[in-house]
BARO-686562 format. One record per atom (N, C-alpha, C, O): x, y, z; residue in one letter. Coordinates in steps of 0.2 Angstrom, whole numbers, plus 5000, padded with zeros to 4 digits. Atoms other than C-alpha are relative to their C-alpha. Layout:
BEGIN
<east = X | north = Y | up = Z | res = A>
...
This chain:
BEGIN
<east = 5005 | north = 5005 | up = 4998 | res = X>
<east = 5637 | north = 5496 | up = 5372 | res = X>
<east = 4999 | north = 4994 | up = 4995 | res = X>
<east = 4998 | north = 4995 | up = 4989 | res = X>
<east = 5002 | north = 5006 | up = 5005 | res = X>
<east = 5633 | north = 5478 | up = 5366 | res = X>
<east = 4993 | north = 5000 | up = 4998 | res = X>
<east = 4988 | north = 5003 | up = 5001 | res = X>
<east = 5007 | north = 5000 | up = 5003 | res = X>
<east = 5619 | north = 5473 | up = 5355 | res = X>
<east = 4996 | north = 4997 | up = 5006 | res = X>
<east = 4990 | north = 4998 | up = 5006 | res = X>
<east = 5003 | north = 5006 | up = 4995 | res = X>
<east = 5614 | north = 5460 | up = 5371 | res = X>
<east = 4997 | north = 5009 | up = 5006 | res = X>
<east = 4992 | north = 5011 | up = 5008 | res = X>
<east = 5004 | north = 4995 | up = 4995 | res = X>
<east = 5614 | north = 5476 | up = 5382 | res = X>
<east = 4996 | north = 5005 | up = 4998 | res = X>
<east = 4992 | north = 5007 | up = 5002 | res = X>
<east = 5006 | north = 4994 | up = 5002 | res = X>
<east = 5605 | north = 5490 | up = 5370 | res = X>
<east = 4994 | north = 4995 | up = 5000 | res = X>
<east = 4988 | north = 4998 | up = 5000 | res = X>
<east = 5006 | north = 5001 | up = 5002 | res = X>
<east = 5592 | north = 5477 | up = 5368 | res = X>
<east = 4997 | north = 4998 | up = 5007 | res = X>
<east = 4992 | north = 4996 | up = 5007 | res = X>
<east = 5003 | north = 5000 | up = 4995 | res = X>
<east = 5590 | north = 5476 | up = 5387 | res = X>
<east = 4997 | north = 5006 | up = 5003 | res = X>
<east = 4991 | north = 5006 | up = 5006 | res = X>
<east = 5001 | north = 4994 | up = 5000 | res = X>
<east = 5592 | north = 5495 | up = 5388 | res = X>
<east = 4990 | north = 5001 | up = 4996 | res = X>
<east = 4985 | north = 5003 | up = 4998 | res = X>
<east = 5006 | north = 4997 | up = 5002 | res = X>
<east = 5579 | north = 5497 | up = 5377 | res = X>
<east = 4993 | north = 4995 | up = 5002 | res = X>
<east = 4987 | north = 4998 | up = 5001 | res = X>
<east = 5004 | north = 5004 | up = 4996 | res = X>
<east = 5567 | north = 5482 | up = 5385 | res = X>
<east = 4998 | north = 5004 | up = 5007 | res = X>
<east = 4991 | north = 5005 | up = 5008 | res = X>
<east = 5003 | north = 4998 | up = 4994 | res = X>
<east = 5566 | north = 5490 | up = 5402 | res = X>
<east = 4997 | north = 5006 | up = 4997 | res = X>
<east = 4992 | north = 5008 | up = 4999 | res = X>
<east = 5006 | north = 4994 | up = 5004 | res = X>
<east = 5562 | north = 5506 | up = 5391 | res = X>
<east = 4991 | north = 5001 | up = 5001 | res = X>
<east = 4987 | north = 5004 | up = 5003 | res = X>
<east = 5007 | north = 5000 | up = 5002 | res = X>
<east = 5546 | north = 5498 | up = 5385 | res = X>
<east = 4996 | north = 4998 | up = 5006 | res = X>
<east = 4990 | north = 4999 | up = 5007 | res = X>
<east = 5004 | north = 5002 | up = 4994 | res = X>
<east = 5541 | north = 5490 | up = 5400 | res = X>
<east = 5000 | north = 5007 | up = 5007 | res = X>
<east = 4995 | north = 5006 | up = 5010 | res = X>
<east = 5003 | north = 4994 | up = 4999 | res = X>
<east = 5542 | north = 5507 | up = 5410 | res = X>
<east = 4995 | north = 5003 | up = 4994 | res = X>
<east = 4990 | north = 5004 | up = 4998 | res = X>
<east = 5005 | north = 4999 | up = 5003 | res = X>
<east = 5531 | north = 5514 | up = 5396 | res = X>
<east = 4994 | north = 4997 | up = 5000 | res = X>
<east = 4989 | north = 4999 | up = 4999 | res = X>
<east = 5004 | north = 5006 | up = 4999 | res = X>
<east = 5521 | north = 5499 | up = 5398 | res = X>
<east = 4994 | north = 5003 | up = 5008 | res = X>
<east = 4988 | north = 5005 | up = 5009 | res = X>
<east = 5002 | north = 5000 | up = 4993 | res = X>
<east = 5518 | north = 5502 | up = 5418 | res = X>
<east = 4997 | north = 5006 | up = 5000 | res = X>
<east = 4991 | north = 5006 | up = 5001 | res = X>
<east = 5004 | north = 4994 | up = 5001 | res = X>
<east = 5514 | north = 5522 | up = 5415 | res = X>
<east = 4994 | north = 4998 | up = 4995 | res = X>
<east = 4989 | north = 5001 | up = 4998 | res = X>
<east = 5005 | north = 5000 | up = 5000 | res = X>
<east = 5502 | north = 5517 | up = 5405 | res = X>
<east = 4995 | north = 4997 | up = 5001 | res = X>
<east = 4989 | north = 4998 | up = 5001 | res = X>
<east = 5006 | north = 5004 | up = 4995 | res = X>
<east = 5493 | north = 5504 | up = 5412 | res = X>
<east = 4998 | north = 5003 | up = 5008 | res = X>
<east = 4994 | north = 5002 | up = 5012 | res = X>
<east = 5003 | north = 4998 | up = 4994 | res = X>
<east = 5492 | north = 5514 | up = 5428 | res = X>
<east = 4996 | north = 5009 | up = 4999 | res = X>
<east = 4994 | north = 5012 | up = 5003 | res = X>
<east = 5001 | north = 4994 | up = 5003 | res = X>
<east = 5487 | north = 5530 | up = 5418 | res = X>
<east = 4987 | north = 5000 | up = 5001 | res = X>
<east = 4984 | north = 5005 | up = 5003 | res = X>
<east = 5008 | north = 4999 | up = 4997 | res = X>
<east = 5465 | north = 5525 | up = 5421 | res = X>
<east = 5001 | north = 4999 | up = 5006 | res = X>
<east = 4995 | north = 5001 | up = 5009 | res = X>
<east = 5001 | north = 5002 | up = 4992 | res = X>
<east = 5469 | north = 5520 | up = 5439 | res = X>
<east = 4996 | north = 5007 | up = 5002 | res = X>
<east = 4990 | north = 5006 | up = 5004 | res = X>
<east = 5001 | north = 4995 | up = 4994 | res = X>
<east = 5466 | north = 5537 | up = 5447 | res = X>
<east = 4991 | north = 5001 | up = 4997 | res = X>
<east = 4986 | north = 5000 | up = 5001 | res = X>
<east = 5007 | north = 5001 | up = 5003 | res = X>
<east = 5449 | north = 5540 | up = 5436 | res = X>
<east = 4995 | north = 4995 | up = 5001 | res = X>
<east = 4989 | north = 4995 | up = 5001 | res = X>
<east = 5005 | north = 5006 | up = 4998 | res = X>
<east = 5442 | north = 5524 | up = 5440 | res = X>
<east = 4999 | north = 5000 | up = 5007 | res = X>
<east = 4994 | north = 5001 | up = 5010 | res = X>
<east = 5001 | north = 4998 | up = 4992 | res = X>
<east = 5446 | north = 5526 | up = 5458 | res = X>
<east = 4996 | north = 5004 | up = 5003 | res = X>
<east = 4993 | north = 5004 | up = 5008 | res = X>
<east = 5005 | north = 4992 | up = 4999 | res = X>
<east = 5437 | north = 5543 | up = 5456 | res = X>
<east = 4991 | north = 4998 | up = 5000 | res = X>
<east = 4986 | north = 5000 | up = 5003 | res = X>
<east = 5005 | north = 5002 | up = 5001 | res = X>
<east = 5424 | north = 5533 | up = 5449 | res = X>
<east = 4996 | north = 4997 | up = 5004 | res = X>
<east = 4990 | north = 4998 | up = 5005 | res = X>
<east = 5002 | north = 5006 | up = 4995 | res = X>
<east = 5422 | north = 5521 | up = 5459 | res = X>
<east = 4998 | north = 5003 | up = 5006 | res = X>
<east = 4993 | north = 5000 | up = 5009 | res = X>
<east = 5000 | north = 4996 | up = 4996 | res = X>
<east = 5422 | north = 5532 | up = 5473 | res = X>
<east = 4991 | north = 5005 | up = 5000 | res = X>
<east = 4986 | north = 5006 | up = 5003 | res = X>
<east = 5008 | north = 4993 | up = 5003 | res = X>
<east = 5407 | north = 5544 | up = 5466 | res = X>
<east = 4993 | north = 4993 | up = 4999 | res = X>
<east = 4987 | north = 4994 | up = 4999 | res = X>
<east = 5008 | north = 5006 | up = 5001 | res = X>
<east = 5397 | north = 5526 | up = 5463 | res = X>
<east = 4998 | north = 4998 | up = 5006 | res = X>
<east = 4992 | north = 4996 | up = 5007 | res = X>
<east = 5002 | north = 5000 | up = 4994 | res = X>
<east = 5398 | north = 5523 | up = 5480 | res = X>
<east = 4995 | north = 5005 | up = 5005 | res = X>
<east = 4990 | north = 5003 | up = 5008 | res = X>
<east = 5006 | north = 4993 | up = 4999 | res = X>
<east = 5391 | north = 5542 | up = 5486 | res = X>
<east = 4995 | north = 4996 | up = 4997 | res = X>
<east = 4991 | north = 4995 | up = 5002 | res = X>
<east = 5007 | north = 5000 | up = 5002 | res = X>
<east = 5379 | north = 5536 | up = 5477 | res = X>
<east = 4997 | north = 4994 | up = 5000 | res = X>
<east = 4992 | north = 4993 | up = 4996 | res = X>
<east = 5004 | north = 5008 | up = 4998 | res = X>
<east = 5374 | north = 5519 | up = 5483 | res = X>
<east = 4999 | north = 4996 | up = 4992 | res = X>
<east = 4994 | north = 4992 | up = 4992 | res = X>
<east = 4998 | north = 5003 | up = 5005 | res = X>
<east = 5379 | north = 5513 | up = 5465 | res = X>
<east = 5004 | north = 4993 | up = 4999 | res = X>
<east = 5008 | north = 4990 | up = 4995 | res = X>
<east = 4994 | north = 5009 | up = 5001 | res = X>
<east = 5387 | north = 5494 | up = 5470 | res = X>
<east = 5001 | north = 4998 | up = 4994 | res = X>
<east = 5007 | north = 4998 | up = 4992 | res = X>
<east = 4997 | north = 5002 | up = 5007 | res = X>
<east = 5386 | north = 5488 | up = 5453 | res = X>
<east = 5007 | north = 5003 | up = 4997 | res = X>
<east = 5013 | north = 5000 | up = 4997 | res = X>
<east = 4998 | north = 4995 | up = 5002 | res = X>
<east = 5393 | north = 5503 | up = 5446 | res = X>
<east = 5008 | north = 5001 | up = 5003 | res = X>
<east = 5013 | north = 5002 | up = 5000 | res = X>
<east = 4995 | north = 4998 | up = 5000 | res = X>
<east = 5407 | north = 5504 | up = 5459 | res = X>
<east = 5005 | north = 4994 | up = 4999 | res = X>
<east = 5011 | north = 4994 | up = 4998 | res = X>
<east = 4997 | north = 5005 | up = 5001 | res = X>
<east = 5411 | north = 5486 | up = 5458 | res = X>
<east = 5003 | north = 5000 | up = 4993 | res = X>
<east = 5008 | north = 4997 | up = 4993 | res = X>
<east = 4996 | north = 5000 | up = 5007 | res = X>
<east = 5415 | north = 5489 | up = 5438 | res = X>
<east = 5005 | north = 5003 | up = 5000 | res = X>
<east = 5010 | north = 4999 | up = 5000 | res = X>
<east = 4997 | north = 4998 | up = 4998 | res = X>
<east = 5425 | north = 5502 | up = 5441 | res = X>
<east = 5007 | north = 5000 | up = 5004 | res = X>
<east = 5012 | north = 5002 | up = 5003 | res = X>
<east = 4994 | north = 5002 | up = 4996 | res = X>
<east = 5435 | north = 5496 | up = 5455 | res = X>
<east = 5004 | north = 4994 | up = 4998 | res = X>
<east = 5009 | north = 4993 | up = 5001 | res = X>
<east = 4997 | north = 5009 | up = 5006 | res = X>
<east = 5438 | north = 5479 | up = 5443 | res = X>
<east = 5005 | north = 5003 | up = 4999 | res = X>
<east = 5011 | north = 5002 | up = 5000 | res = X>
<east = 4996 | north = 4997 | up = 5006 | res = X>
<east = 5446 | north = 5489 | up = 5432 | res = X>
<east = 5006 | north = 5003 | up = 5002 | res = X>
<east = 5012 | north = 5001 | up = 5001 | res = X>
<east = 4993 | north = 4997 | up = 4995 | res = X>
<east = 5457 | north = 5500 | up = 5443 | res = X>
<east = 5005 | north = 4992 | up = 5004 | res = X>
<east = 5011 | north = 4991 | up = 5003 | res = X>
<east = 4995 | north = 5008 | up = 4996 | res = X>
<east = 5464 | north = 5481 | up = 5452 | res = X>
<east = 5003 | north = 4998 | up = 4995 | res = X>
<east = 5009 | north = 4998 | up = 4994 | res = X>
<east = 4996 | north = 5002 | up = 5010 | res = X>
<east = 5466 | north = 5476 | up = 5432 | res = X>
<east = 5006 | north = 5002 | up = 5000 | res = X>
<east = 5010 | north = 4998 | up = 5002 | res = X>
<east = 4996 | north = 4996 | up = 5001 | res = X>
<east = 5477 | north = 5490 | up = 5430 | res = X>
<east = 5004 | north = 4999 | up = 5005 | res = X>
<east = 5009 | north = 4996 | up = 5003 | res = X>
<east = 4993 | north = 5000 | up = 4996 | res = X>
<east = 5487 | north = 5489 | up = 5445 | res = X>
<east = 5003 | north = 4994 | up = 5000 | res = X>
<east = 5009 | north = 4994 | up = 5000 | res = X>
<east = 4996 | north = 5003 | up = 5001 | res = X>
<east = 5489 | north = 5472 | up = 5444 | res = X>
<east = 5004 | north = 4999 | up = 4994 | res = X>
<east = 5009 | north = 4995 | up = 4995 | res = X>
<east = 4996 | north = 5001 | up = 5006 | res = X>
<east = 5496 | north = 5473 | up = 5427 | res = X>
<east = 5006 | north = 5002 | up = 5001 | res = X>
<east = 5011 | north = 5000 | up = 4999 | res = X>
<east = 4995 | north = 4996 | up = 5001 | res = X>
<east = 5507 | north = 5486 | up = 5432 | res = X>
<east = 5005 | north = 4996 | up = 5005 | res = X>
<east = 5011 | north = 4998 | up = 5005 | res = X>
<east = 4996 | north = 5002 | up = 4995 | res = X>
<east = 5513 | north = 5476 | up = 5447 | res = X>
<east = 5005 | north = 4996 | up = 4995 | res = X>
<east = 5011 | north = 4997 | up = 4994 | res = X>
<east = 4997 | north = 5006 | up = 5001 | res = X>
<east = 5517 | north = 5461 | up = 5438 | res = X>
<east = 5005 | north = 5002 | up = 4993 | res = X>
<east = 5009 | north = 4997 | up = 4991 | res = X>
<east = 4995 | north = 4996 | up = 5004 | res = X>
<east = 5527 | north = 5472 | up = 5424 | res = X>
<east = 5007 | north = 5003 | up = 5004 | res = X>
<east = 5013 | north = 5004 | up = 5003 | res = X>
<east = 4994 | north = 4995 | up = 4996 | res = X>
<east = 5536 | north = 5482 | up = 5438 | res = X>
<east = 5002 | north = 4994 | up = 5003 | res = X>
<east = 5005 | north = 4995 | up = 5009 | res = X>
<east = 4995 | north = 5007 | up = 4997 | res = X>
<east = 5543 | north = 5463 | up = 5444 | res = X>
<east = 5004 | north = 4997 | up = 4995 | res = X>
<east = 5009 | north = 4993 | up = 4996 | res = X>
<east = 4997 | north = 5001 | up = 5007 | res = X>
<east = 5548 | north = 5460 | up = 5426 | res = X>
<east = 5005 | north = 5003 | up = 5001 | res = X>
<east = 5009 | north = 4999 | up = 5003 | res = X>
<east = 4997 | north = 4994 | up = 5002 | res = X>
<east = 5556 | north = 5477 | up = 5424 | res = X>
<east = 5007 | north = 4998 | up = 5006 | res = X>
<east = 5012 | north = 4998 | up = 5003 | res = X>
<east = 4999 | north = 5001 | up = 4996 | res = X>
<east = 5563 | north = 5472 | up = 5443 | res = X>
<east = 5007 | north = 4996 | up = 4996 | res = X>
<east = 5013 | north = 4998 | up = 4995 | res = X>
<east = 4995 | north = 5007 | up = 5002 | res = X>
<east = 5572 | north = 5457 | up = 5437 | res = X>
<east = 5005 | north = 5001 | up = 4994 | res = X>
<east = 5011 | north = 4999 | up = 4994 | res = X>
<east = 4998 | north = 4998 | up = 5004 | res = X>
<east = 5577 | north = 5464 | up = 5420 | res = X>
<east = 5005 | north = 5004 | up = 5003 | res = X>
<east = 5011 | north = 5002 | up = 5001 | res = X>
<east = 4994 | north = 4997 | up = 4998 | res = X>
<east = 5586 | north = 5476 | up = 5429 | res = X>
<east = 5004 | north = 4996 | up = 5004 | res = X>
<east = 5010 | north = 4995 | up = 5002 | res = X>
<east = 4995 | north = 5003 | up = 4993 | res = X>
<east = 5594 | north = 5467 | up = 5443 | res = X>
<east = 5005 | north = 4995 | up = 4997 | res = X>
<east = 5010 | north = 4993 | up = 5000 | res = X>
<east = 4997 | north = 5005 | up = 5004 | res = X>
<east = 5600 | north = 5454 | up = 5429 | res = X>
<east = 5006 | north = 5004 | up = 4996 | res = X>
<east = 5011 | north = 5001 | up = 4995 | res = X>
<east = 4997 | north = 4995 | up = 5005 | res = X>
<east = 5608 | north = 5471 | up = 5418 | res = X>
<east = 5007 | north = 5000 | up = 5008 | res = X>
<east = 5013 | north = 4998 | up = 5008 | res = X>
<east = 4993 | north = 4996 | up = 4997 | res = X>
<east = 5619 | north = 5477 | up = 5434 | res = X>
<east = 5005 | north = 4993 | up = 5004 | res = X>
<east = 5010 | north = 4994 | up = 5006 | res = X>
């Protein structure tokens, strides 16, 4: 393997570890967000649910990275 390609290899590496953990609070915020709602909490769920969209957006626009990086390697 060339240096041009370990260092793409190990690029998509980080950006898969990237995406697992920007979507690693999603399900807990959602949980939260969910239980603020039960409980007539709009503020609370509205925080909450921010946070959860943060996170997916990040990971979206990393997994179009990650996308492109690959589609560029093969």
């Amino acid at each position: 393997m060339s240096a041009p390609e370990a260092v793409l290899v190990d690029r998509a590496a980080l950006l898969h570890d990237f995406i697992f953990e920007a979507l690693a609070p999603v399900e807990g915020d959602t949980a939260a967000a969910r239980l603020r709602l039960w409980h007539e909490d709009d503020s609370g769920a509205r925080y909450y649910l921010k946070r959860a969209v943060e996170c997916l957006k990040a990971a979206a626009k990393t997994f179009r990275e990650l996308e492109s990086l690959v589609g560029r390697a093969e």
